[in-house]
KOLRO-923097 format. One line per 2 residues: number of its first residue (from 1); their letters; for each residue x, y, z of C-alpha. Coordinates in Angstrom, 1 decimal, always signed. Last residue first. Layout:
<pts>
NUM	a	X/Y/Z | ...
</pts>
This chain:
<pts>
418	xx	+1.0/-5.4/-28.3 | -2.6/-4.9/-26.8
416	xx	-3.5/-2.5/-24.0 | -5.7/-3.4/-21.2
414	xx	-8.4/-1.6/-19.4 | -11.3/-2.3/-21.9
412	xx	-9.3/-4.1/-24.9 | -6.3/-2.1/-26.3
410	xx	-4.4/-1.3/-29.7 | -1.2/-2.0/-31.4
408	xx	+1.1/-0.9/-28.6 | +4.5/-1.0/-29.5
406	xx	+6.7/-4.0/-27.5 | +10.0/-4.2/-26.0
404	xx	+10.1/-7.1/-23.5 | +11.2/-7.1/-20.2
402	xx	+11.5/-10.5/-18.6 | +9.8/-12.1/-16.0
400	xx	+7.7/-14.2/-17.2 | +8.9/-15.1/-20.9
398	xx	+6.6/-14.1/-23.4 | +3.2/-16.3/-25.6
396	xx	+1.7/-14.6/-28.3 | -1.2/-12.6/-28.2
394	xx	-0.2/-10.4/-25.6 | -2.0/-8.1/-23.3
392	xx	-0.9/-5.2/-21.4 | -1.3/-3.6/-18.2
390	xx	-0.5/+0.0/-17.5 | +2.2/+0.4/-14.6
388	xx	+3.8/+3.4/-16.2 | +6.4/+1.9/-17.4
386	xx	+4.4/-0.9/-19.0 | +3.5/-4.0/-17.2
384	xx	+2.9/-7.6/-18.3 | +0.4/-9.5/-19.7
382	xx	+0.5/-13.2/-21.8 | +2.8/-15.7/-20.4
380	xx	+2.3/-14.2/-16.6 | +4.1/-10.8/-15.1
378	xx	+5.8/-9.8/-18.1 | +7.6/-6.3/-17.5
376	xx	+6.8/-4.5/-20.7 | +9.7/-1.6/-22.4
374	xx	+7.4/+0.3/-24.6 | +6.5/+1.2/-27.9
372	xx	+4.1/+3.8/-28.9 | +1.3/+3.6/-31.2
370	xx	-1.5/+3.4/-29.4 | -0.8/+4.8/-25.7
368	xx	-2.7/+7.8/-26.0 | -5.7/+5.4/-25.8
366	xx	-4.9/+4.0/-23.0 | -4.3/+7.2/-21.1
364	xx	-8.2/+8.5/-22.1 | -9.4/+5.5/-21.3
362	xx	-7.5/+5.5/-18.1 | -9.2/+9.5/-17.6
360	xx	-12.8/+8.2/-18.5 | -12.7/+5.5/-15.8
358	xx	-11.6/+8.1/-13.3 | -14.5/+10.2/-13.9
356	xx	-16.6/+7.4/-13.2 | -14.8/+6.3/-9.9
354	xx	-15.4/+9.7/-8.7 | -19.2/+9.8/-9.5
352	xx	-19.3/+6.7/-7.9 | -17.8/+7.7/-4.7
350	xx	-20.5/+11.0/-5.1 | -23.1/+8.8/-5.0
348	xx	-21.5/+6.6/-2.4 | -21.3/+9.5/+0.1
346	xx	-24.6/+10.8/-0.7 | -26.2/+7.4/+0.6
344	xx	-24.7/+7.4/+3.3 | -26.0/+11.0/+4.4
342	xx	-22.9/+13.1/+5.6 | -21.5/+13.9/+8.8
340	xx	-22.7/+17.3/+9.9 | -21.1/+17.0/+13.6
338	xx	-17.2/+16.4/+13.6 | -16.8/+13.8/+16.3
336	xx	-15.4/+11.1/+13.7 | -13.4/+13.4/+12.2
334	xx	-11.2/+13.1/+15.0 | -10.4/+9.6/+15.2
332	xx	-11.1/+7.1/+17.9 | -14.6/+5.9/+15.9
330	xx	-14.0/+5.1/+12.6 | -16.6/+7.0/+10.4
328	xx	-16.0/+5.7/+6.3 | -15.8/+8.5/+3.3
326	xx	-16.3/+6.9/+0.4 | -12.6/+5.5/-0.8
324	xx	-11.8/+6.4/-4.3 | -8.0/+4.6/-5.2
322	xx	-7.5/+6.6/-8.7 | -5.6/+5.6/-11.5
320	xx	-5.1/+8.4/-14.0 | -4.5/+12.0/-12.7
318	xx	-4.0/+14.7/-14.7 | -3.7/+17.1/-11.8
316	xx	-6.3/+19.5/-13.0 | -8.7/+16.8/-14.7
314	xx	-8.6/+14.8/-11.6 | -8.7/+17.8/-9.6
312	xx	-11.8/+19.4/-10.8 | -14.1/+16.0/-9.4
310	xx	-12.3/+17.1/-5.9 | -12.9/+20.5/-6.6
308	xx	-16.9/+19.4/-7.1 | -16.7/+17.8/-3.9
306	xx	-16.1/+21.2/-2.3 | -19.2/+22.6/-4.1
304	xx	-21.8/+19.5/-3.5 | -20.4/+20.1/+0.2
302	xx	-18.8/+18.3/+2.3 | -19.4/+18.7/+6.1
300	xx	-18.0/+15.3/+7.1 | -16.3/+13.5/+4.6
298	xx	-17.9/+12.4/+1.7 | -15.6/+11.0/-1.2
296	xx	-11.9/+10.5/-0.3 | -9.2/+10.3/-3.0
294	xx	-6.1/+8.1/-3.5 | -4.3/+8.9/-6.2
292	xx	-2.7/+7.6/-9.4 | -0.1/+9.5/-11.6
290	xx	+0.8/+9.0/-14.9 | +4.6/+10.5/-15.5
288	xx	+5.5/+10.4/-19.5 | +6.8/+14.1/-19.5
286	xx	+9.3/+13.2/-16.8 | +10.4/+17.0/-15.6
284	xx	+7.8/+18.9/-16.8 | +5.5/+15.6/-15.9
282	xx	+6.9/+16.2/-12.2 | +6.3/+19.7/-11.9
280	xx	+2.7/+20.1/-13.8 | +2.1/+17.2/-11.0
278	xx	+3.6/+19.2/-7.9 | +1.7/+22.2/-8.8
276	xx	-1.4/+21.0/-9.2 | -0.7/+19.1/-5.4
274	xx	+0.1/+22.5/-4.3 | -2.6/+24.0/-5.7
272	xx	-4.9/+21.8/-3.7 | -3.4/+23.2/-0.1
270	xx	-0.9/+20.4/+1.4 | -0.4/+18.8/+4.7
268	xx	-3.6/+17.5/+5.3 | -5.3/+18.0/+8.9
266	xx	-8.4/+16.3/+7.4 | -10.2/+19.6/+8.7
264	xx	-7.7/+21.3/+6.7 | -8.2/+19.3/+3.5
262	xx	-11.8/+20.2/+3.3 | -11.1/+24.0/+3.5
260	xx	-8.8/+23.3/+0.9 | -10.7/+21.4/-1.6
258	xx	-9.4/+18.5/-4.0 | -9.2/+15.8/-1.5
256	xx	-7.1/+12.8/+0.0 | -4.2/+13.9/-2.1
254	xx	-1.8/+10.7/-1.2 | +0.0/+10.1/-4.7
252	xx	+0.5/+7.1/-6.7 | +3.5/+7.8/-8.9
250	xx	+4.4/+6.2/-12.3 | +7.3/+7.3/-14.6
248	xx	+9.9/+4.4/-13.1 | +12.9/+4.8/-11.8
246	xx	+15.4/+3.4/-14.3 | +15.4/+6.2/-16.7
244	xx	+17.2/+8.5/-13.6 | +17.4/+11.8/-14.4
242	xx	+14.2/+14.0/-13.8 | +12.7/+11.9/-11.5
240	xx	+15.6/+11.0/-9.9 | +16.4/+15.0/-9.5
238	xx	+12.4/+15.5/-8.0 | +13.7/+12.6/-5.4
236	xx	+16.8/+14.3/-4.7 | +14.9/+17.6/-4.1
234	xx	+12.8/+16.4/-1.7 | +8.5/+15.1/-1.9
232	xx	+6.8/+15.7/+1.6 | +4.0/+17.9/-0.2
230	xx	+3.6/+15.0/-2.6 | +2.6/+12.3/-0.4
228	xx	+4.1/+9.2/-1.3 | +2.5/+5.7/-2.5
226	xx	+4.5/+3.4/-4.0 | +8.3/+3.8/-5.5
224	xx	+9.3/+2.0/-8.5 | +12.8/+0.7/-9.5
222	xx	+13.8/-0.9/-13.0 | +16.6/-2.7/-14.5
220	xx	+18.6/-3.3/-11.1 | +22.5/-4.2/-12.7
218	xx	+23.7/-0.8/-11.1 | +22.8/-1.6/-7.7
216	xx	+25.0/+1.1/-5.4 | +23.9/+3.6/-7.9
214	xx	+20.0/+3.5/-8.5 | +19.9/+2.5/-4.9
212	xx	+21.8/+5.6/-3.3 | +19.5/+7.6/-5.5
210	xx	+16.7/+6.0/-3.9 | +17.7/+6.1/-1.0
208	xx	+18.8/+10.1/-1.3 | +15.4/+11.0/-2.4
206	xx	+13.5/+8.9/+0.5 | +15.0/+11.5/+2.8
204	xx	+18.3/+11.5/+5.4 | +17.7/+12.2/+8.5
202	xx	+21.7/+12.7/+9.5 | +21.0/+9.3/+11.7
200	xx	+17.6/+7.9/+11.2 | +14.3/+8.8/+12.6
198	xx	+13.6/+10.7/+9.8 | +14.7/+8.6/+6.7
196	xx	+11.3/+7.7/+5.4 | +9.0/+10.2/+5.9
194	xx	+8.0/+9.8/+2.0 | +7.0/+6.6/+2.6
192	xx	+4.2/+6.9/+4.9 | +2.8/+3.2/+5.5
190	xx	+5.4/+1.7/+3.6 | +6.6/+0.1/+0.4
188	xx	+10.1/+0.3/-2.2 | +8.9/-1.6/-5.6
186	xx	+11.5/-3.8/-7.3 | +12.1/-5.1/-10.7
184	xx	+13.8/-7.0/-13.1 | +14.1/-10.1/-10.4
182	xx	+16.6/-12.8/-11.3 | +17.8/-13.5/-7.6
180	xx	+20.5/-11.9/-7.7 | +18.9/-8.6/-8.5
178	xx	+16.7/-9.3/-5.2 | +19.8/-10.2/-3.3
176	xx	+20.9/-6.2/-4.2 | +18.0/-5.2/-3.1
174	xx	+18.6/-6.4/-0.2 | +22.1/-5.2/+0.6
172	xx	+20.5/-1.9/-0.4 | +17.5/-1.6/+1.8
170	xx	+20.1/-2.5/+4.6 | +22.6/+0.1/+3.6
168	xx	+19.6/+2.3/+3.9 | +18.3/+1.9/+7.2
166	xx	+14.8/+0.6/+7.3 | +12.7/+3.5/+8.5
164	xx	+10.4/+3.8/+11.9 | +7.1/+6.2/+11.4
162	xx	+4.9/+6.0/+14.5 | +2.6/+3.1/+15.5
160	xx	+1.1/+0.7/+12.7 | -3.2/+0.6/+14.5
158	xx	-3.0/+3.6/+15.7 | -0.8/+5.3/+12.9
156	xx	-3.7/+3.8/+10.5 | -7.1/+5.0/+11.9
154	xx	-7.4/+8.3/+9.3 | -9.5/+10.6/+9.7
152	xx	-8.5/+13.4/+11.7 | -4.8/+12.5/+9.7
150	xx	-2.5/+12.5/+12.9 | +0.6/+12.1/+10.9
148	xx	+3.9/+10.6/+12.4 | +3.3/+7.0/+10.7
146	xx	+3.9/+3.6/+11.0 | +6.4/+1.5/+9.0
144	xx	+9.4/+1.9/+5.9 | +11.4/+0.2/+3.9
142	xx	+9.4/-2.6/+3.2 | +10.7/-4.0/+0.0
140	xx	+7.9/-5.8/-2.9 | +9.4/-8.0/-5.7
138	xx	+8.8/-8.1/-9.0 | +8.8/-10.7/-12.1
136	xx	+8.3/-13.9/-10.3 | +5.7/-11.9/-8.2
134	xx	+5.6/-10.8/-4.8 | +7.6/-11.8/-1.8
132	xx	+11.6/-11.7/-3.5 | +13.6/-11.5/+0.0
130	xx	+11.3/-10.8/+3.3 | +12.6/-8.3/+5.7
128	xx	+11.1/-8.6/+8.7 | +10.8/-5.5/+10.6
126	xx	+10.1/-1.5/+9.8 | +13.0/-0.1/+12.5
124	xx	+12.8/-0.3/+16.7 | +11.0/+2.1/+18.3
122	xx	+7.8/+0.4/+19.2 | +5.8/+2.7/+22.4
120	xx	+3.3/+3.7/+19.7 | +2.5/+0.0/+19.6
118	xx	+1.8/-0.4/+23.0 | +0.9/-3.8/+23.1
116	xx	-1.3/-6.5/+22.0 | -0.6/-10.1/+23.1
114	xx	-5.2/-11.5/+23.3 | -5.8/-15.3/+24.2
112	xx	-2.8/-15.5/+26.2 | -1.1/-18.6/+25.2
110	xx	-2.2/-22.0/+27.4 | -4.5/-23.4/+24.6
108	xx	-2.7/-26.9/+24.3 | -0.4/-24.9/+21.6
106	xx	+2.0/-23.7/+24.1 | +5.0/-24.6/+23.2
104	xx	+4.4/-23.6/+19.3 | +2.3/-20.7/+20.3
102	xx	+5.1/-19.5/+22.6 | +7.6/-19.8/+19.4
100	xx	+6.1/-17.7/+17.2 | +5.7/-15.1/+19.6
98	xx	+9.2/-15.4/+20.1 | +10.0/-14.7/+16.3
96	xx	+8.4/-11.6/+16.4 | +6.6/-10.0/+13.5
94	xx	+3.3/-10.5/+14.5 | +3.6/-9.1/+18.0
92	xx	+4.6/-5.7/+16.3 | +0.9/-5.5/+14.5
90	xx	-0.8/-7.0/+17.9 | -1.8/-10.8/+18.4
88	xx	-5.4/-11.9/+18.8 | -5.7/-15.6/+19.3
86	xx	-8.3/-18.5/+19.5 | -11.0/-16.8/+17.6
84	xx	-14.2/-18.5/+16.6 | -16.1/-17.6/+19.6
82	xx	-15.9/-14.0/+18.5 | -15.4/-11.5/+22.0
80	xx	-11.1/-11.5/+21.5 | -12.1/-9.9/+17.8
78	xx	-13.7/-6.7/+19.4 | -11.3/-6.7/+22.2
76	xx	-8.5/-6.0/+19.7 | -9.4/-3.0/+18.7
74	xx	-6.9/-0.7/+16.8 | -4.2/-3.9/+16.8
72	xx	-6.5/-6.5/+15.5 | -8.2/-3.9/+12.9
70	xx	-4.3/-3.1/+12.0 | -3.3/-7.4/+11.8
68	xx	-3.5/-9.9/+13.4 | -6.4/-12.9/+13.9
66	xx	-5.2/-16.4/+14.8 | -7.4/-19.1/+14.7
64	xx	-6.5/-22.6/+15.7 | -7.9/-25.5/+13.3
62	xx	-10.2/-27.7/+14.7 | -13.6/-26.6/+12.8
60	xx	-11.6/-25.4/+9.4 | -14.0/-24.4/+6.8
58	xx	-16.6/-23.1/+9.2 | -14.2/-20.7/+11.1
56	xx	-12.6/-19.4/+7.9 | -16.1/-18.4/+7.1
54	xx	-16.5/-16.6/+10.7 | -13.2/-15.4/+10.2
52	xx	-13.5/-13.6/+6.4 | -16.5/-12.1/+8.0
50	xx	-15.3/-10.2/+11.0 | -12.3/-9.2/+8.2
48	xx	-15.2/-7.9/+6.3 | -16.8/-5.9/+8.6
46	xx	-13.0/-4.6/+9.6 | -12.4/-3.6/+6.2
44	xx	-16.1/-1.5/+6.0 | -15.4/+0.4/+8.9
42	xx	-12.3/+1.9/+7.0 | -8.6/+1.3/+7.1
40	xx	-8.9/-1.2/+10.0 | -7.3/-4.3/+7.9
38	xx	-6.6/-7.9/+8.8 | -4.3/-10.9/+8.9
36	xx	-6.3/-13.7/+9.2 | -4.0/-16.4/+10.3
34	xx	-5.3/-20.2/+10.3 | -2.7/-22.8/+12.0
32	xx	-3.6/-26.3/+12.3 | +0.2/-27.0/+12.2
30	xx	+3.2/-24.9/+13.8 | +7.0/-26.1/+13.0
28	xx	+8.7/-23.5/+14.5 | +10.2/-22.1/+11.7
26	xx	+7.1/-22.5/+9.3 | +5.7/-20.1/+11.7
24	xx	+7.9/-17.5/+11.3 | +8.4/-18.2/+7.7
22	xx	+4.4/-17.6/+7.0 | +4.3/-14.7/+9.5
20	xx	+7.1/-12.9/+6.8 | +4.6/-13.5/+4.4
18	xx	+1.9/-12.6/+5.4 | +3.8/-9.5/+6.4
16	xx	+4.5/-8.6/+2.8 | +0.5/-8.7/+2.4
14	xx	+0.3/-6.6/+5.1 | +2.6/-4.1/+3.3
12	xx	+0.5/-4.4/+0.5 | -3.0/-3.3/+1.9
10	xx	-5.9/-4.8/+3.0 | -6.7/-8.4/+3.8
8	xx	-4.6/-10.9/+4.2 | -5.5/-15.0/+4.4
6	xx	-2.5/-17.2/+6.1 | -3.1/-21.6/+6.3
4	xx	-0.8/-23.2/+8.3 | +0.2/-26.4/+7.1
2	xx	-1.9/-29.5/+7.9 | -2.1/-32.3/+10.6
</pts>
């Protein structure tokens, strides 16, 4: 017999899932076990997660096979037809201890080959709460799940439900384990963070948690936030921003596009200018904020010229590490109906020509970086983590874990030397 064996694909917060699946079945003492917990963010994920089983399959002939996950949830027939599957369980399925439990009893082969539900019928708030998943040196908190946003792209709030938030004294009594526990830093994750708060009593916004964290857990060193979309950004968190050394100067925005007719028929929330405006704001207040973004190339009925503002945006918004995802039709979504899709092989012209610009503005960023001195999060012996999330490499051996100062003496491709 051997321990359960977990693969993830996609994003973070599945990967904190992993590991909350790990405990849950550790709990109940399950063995054989393979979990393929899987992405639907784009065609291309769910080829892969098709192809991650089928391998899986090979390597373990008797083991059970368990596939989760957003593709799982968004179509769940499609992995209940493979002959290497044994089980498809839903996104909210996953995270229930009973579920657990009825594979344990009934492990003969009894269970219900596919437990997917409703999941826009799921209330309740984000889930598990896992403490210190991640590395030695930071630690990942879900604060947050689902989203309210129809996106005419996007599969996501299909496959995660609608927003639910982690209240905050929760969050807090967490975090506060977390410190305990040694950990310099922590990262705040979701599926649409900046809604969090909504479906909460008063509605308070992601802002006043984080301010509420910066003060109720004075000994945390350093708290980041991931992905947000700018337009949803409040006043508390523009104050943290401006205030608080102990959030960090690094945001990783959801601009989608740099065109506004484009971003309508996405059904975006924000025009281009104010996603310019929103960065000019930020560095005015935290004149060492790098932002990242993620930015789509090809979606239906883009032109050479409303590409072009997306190739404009970079430059206008300063932008450093971008996420560029060529455009990918998922059927169920809006955009998938729009006629004048474009040619493949356009799409990953103009991905590359994204991902090119991009790998001219980190040079650029490294390069400002000679000189200064910063305060490094080591993640192994010889890299850690600047501020603003920029890797660097050290000769001599550090403590993982710690946060070293450390001036920047040079830098090797996408690294920085100290």
């Amino acid at each position: 017999m051997s321990a359960p064996k977990f693969t993830t694909l996609g994003c973070r917060l599945n990967a904190y899932e992993t590991e909350a699946m790990k405990e849950l079945s550790q709990a109940v003492g399950l063995e054989d076990l393979v979990v393929v917990n899987t992405c639907a963010v784009t065609a291309e994920a769910v080829r892969k997660s098709r192809q991650e089983i089928r391998r899986l399959r090979r390597e373990n002939p008797e083991a059970r096979i368990v596939v989760t996950g957003c593709a799982a949830q968004t179509e769940p027939e499609t992995f209940a037809q493979m002959a290497e599957v044994d089980t498809v369980i839903g996104n909210t399925e996953k995270m229930q201890p009973e579920t657990w439990h009825g594979m344990a009893a009934d492990f003969v082969g009894e269970t219900e080959k596919v437990q997917v539900d409703d999941i826009m019928s799921v209330t309740e708030t984000a889930g598990h709460l896992i403490d210190g998943f991640g590395t030695r040196s930071r630690a990942y908190v879900q604060v947050q799940n689902g989203c309210d946003h129809r996106c005419t792209f996007c599969i996501i709030p299909y496959g995660r439900g609608n927003s639910r938030s982690v209240p905050a004294g929760v969050v807090v009594d967490q975090i506060k384990r977390l410190v305990g526990k040694g950990y310099n830093e922590v990262v705040l994750t979701g599926v649409d963070l900046t809604s969090w708060g909504a479906d909460l009593p008063a509605t308070p916004k992601l802002g006043d948690l984080v301010m509420r964290i910066l003060k109720l857990v004075p000994d945390l060193p350093r708290l980041r936030i991931s992905s947000i979309d700018s337009i949803e950004v409040d006043e508390n968190l523009m104050q943290a921003i401006a205030t608080e050394p102990r959030l960090m100067p690094h945001l990783h925005l959801s601009l989608q596009h740099g065109d506004d007719l484009i971003l309508k028929r996405m059904a975006r929330r924000h025009l281009r200018d104010d996603a310019i405006r929103f960065c000019e704001e930020a560095r005015r207040l935290r004149p060492d904020m790098t932002f990242g973004a993620d930015i789509i190339a090809g979606f239906p009925t883009e032109t050479e010229a409303h590409f072009e503002n997306s190739l404009k945006l970079v430059q206008d918004c300063a932008l450093t590490w971008l996420h560029v995802f060529p455009y990918s039709k998922r059927d169920g979504t809006p955009a998938a109906k729009i006629p004048n899709q474009v040619n493949g092989k356009v799409i990953k012209d103009r991905a590359a020509r994204l991902r090119a610009v991009g790998e001219v503005q980190v040079q650029s960023h490294l390069a400002s970086q000679i000189g200064k001195t910063h305060q490094v999060l080591m993640e192994n012996p010889h890299m850690g983590r600047t501020e603003q999330f920029t890797e660097v490499n050290f000769a001599a051996p550090q403590k993982e874990g710690q946060i070293v100062t450390a001036t920047i003496l040079g830098l090797d491709g996408t690294q920085l030397m100290a």
